[in-house]
C-alpha positions in Angstrom: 1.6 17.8 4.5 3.1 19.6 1.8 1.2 21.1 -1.2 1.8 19.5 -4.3 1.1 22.6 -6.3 4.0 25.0 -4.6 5.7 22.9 -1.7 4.3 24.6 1.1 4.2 23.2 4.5 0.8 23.9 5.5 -2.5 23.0 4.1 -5.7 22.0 5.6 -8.8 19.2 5.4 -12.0 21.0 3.8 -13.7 18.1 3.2 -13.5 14.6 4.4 -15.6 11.6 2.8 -15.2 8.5 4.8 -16.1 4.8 3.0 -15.6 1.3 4.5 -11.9 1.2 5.5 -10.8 4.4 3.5 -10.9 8.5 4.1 -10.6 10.6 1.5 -9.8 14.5 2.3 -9.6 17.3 0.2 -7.0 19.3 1.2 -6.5 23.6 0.5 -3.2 25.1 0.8 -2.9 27.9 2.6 -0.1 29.7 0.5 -1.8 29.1 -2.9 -4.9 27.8 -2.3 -4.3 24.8 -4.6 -7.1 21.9 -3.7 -6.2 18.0 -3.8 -7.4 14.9 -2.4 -5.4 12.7 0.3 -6.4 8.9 1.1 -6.0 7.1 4.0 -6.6 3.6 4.5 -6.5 1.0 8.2 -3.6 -1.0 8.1 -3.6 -4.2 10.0 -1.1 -4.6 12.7 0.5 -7.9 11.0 1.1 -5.5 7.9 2.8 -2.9 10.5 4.6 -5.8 12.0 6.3 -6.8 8.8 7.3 -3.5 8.0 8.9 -3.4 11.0 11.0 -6.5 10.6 11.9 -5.1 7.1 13.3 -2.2 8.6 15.6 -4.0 10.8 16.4 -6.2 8.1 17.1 -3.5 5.8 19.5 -1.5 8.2 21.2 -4.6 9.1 21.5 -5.7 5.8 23.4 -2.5 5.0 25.6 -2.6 7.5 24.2 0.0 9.8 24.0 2.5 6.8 21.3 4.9 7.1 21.7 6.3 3.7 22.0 2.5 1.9 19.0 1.8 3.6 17.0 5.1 2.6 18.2 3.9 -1.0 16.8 0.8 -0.9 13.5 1.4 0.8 13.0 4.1 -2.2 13.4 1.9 -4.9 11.6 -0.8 -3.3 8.6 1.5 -2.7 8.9 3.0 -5.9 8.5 -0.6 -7.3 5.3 -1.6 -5.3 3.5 1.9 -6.1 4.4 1.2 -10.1 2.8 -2.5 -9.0 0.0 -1.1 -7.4 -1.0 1.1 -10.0 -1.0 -1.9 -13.0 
């Protein structure tokens, strides 16, 4: 994982608070020493499943394409994340 703080490719879990189906981690970089939290969350298998399915569909939708299909999954998970977050 990068840190956010100076783009460093190593950092490193000093805490970890776990909750129900969530894990939050605060995370140190080891360049900087910038902190910030990370959290994970279970995802079911039909969720997985899906996103599998819109992967192929995506691809094949663009016509074998890798880079139309890096496009589109941007925008459209730059679209749930500004849904998520309203």
């Amino acid at each position: 994982m990068n840190c956010p703080n100076c783009g460093a490719s190593y950092t490193y879990a000093s805490e970890c608070d776990e909750s129900g189906e969530t894990t939050r981690r605060l995370r140190r970089c080891t360049q900087c020493n910038f902190a910030f939290w990370t959290v994970e969350r279970i995802e079911s298998a039909d969720r997985q499943q899906a996103f599998q399915a819109s992967m192929f569909h995506l691809i094949t939708e663009a016509n074998g394409s890798r880079e139309k299909a890096r496009t589109k999954i941007r925008t459209d998970c730059q679209a749930q994340i500004g849904e998520s977050t309203a």
